[in-house]
N, C-alpha and C positions, 0 to 999 in steps of 0.2 A: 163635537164642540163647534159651537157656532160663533164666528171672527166678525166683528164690526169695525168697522173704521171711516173715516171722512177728514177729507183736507176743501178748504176754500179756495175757491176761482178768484181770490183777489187782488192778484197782481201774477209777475212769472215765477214759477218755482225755483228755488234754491238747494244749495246743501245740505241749509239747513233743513227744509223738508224731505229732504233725499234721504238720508241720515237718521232723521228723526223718527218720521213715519212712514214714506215709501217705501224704503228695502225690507225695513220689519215688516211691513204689511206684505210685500211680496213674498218674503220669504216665508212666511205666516197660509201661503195659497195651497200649500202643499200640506198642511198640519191639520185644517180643518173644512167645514162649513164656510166661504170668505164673503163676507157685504161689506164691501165697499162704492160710499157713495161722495159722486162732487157735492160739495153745500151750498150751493148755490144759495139759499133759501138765507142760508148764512152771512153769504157774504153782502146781505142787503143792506148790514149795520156800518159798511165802510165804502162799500161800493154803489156809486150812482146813477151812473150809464149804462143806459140797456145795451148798446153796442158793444161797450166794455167788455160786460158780465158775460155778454155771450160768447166774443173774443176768449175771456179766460176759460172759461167752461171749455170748449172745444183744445184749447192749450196741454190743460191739465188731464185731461182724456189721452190725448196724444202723448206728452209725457209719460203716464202711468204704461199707457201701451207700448210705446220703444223701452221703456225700464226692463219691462219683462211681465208685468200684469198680463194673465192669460183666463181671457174670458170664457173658457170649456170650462178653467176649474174655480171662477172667483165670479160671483154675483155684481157689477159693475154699472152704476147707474147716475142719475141723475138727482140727486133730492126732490126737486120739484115735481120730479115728473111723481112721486106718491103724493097726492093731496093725504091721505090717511094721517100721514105724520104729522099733518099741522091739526087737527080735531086732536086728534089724540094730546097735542101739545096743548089746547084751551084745556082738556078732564084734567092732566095731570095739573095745571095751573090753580086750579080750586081746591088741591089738598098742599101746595105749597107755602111753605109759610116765608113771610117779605124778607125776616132776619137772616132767612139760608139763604136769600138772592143776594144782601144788602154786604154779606161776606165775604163773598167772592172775589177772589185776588185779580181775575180779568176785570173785571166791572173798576173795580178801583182802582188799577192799572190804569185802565185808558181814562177816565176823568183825571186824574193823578199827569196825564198828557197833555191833556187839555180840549180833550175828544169832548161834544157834543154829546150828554147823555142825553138815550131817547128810550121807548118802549124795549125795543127792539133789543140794543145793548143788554139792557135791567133783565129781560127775560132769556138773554141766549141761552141760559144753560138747561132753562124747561126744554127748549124747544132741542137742545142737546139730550135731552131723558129721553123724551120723545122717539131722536133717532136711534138709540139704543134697544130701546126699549120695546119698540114696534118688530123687530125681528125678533125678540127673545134668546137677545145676545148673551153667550157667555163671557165672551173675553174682549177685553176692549187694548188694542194697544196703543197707550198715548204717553208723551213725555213728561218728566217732571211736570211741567208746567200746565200740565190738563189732566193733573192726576184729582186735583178738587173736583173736578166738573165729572168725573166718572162717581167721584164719593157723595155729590149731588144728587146725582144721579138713582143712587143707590137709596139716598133716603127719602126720596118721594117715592120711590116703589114701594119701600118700605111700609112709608107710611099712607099709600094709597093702599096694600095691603089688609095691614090692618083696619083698615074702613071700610072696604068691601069685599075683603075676602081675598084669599090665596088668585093674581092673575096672573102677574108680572114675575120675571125669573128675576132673578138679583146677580149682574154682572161684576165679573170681576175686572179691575184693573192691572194690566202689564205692562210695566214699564220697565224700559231699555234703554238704565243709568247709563250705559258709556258711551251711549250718542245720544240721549236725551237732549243734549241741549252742544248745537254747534258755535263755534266763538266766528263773527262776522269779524271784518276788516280793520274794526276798530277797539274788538276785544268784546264787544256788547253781544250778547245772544244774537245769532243770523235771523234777520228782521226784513222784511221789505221796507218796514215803516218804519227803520231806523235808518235804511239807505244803505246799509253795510253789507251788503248780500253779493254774493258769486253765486249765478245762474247757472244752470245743471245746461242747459243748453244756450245758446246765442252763439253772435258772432267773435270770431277767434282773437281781433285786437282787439276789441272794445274790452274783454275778459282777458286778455293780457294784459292790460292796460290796467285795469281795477289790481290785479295780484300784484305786480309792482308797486301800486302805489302804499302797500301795505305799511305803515308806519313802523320802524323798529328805534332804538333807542341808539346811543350814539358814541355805542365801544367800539373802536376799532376792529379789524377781520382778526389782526394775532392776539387778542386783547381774548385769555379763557370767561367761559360765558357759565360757569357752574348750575345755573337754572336755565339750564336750557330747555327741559322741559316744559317752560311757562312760555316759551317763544311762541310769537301768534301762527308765525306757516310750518313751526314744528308742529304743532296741536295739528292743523290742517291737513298736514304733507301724510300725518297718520291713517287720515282718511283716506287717502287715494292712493298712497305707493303703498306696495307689499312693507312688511314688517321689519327684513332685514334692511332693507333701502332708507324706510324713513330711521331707523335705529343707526347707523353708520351716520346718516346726515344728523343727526342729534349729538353722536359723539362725537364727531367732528367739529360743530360747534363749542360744544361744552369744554374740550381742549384749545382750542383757537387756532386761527387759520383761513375758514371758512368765513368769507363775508357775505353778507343778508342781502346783494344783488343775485350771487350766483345759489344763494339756494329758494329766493325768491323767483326763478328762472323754472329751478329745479318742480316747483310747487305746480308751477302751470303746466306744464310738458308732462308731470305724472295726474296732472287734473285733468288736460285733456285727453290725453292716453284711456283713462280711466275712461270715458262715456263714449269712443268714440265707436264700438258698438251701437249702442243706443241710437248714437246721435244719426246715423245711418238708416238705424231701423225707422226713428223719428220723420225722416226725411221720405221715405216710402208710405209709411201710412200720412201724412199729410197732402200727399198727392191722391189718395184716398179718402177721401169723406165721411162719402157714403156708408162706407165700411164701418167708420168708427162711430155714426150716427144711429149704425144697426146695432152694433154690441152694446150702445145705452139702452136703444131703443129694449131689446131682447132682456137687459138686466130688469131695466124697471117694470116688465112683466112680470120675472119671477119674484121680486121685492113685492111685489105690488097684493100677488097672491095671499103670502105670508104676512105682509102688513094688515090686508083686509082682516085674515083669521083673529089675528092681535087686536086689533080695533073693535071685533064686535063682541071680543070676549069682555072686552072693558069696559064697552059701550052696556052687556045683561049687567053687569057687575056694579053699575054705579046706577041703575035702573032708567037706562036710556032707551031700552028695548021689552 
């Protein structure tokens, strides 16, 4: 079984991508085949500085490597660094029809914001087939929220298929409802570009300072809370304290007693606790470069291989060769 996955260099990672698709994707290293790549290529639709981009790119490498990403068993790379996937991304563009772009819930998300639609935006989800599609992915694991863009995905193989023949494998999507989607600061899905986000790494007040400011509603500590479930750093605390810890602080709440500083306290001290591993590891390979510039470098050869094979099968198949 061959694992595909990609996250964007477009700002510093969060929870929300920690949750979402890091640890599945990690945990995902040891199950199969794994290509995981930065999108950079991707994140050209929001991001605009070349220093930026590169900044993120080397971030999000680092990240994934103190997480526990291990490059003996996971394919780890650069997008950019295969030109293959963007050719590939014009063939599959000439059997796509405009009404499968025109529905796409990202696409009318971000205009729906007030985002700037360009090429680039309209077509991300080709260029998403594309990186699928070039490894001959089986399993894609993405969140509710990019569960479209895998079923996209599926119907341009489809239907490049049928026009020139059996090439492309037909991926499946996996998704991982009970983190699919993390609740940021403010109750809204964990966003960089909603601003509600806690960073998987920074510095220690600036992220204590965000978890306090978490907005809670204005019952008193002995005042019982019966939905406590729905509480925003009970949702949260579930993520990063063991089960019996955040269950005790939920029933504590939902009885009364417990007031929303001291279990807003509670959230950071098991948030930090929770990476501080990593955050260690993080700290060692940053003083290393070199290192992590060779394990892209090293992935995007073996991508690179595997992408050429995919490319020129597509390339006889649509009578390019």
């Amino acid at each position: 079984m061959r694992i595909l996955s990609g996250i964007q260099p477009s700002g510093t990672l969060h929870l929300g991508n920690y949750f979402g698709m890091m640890r599945p994707s990690i945990e995902l290293q040891d199950q199969g085949e794994a290509f995981y790549f930065i999108a950079d290529y991707h994140s050209m639709t929001s991001v605009f500085d070349a220093a930026t981009r590169r900044q993120h790119t080397l971030n999000v490498a680092l990240d994934f490597l103190a997480c526990g990403l291990k490059p003996e068993k996971t394919t780890f790379f650069r997008q950019s660094d295969i030109p293959e996937v963007t050719e590939l991304a014009w063939i599959l563009s000439t059997v796509t029809p405009m009404g499968l772009l025109e529905r796409c819930h990202s696409y009318k998300d971000k205009l729906a914001r007030g985002i700037s639609p360009n090429h680039g935006l309209f077509a991300y989800p080709v260029l998403m087939a594309s990186d699928i599609l070039i490894y001959n992915s089986n399993t894609v694991p993405v969140g509710k929220d990019q569960k479209q863009h895998v079923e996209v995905t599926r119907d341009i193989a489809i239907k490049f298929n049928l026009q020139y023949g059996e090439t492309f494998v037909i991926p499946e999507p996996q998704i991982r409802d009970e983190v699919a989607v993390v609740p940021g600061l403010d109750g809204q899905k964990m966003s960089k570009s909603y601003g509600n986000a806690i960073d998987i790494f920074g510095d220690e007040k600036v992220l204590r300072k965000r978890i306090m400011s978490i907005v809670m509603d204005s019952r008193s500590p002995n005042e019982p809370k019966p939905d406590a479930e729905k509480n925003l750093a009970i949702q949260l605390l579930k993520l990063v304290a063991p089960a019996d810890i955040s269950t005790d602080f939920e029933n504590r709440l939902r009885v009364g007693g417990l007031g929303y500083g001291d279990l807003k306290k509670a959230l950071f001290e098991h948030y930090w606790s929770y990476f501080s591993t990593a955050r260690a590891k993080r700290e060692e390979l940053a003083a290393n470069p070199d290192y992590v510039q060779k394990v892209l470098r090293d992935g995007a050869a073996r991508a690179r291989q595997l992408a050429g094979e995919v490319l020129e099968k597509a390339r006889k198949a649509c009578g390019l060769r």
